[in-house]
N, C-alpha and C positions, 0 to 999 in steps of 0.2 A: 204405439205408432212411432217412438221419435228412433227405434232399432231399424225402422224401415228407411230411413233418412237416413239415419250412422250409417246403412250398409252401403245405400245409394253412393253417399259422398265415397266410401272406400271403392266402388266401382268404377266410380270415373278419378278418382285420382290415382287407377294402378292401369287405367285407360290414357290416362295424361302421361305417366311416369312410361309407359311403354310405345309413346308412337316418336321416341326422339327428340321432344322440343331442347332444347338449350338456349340458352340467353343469347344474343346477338355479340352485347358487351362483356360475356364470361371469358374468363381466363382459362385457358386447356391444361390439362392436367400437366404436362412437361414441357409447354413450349411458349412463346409467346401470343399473351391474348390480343384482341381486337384492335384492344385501347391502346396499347403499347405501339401497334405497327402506324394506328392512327395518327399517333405522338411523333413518330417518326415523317413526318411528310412537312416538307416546307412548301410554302404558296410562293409562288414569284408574283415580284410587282406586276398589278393590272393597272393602265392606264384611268385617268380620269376619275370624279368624285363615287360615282357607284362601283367602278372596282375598287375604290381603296374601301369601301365599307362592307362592300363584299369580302376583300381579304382579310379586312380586320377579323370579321365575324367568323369566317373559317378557321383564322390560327386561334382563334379563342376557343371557338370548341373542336379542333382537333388535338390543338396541345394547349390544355388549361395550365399548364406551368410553366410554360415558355415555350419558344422555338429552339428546335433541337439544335444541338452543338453539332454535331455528323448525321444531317437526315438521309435517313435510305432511298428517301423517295423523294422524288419532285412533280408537284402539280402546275401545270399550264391553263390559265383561263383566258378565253378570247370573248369579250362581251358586245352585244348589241340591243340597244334602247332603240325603241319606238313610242311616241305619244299619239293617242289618236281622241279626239273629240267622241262622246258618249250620251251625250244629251244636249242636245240641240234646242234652243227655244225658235220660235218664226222669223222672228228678226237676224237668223244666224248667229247668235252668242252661246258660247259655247258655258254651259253651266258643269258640266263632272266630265273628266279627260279618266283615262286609262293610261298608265306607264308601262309598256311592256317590256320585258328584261331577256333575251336570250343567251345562256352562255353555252360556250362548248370548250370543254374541259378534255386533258390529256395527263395521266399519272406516268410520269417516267422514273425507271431506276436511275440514282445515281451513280451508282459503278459502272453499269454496261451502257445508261442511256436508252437504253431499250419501252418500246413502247408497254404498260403493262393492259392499262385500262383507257377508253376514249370513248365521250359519251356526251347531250348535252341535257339540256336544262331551259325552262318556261315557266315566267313566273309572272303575274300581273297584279296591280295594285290599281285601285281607282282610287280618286282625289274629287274634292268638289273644286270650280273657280267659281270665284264671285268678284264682287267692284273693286274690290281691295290686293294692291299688285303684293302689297308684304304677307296676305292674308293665302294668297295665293303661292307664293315660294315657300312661306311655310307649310303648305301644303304637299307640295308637290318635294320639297327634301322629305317630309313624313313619309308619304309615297315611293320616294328610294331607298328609305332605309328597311321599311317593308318588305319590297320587294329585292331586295339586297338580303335580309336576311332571309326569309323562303327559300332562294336560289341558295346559300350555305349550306340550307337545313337537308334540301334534296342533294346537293353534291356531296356533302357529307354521312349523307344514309348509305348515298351509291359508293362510298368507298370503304366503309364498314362492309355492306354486302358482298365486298371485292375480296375484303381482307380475310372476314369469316369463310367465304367459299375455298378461298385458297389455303385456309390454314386446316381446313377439314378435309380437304385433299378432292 
């Protein structure tokens, strides 16, 4: 019986080897991979403490070895926060809020300036409050860092997706 399993597995792995997967982050046979173009994109300054922690977390994992010295590309992010109350007790106290994050991002060439990719982003993070005002700010920076990095994780997918589509033509 385990010959019936050995063929199984060779059926679907000449099933898998033939419908096209490739890795998202693979390198192309002669040309520049994923990671490389990814490496190449500098983030401009975003205002205020949730875009600097957003930008931090994007150059960190677009370019883990630094910020490039001639980036090909340039990302624009325009961000907006909302807080809204989420559990109400009778009295009107507000016991867990929601932090909501929208960005809306723009990839520009550097040599032409030309627009490549524009797109945005939705990300929320809930917090508890309680009595305590420090109990409660640490809360709520925990809640943008959160939410700060989600929003990297999605912009950063969408430009991998950007980058692999266009390098496969």
């Amino acid at each position: 019986m385990w010959w019936c399993r050995l063929a199984l597995l060779f059926a679907l792995l000449g099933l898998v080897a033939g419908c096209g997967f490739r890795p998202l982050y693979g390198q192309s046979p002669g040309g520049q991979g994923t990671v490389a173009e990814l490496a190449s994109v500098a983030v401009n300054p975003i205002p205020d403490r949730l875009g600097q922690l957003l930008r931090n977390h994007l150059r960190d994992q677009l370019a883990p070895r630094g910020t490039p010295a001639r980036p090909r590309y340039r990302l624009e992010i325009a961000l907006a926060s909302a807080s809204e109350g989420l559990a109400i007790k009778r009295d009107e106290e507000i016991t867990r809020s929601n932090l909501k994050l929208t960005a809306r991002f723009t990839l520009r060439s550097t040599a032409s300036g030309e627009t490549l990719l524009q797109g945005h982003t939705r990300s929320v993070a809930s917090f508890n409050l309680v009595r305590s005002d420090f109990a409660n700010l640490i809360a709520r920076r925990d809640a943008e860092s959160r939410v700060a990095r989600e929003t990297g994780d999605q912009i950063a997918t969408r430009l991998a997706i950007f980058f692999d589509r266009r390098r496969s033509g």
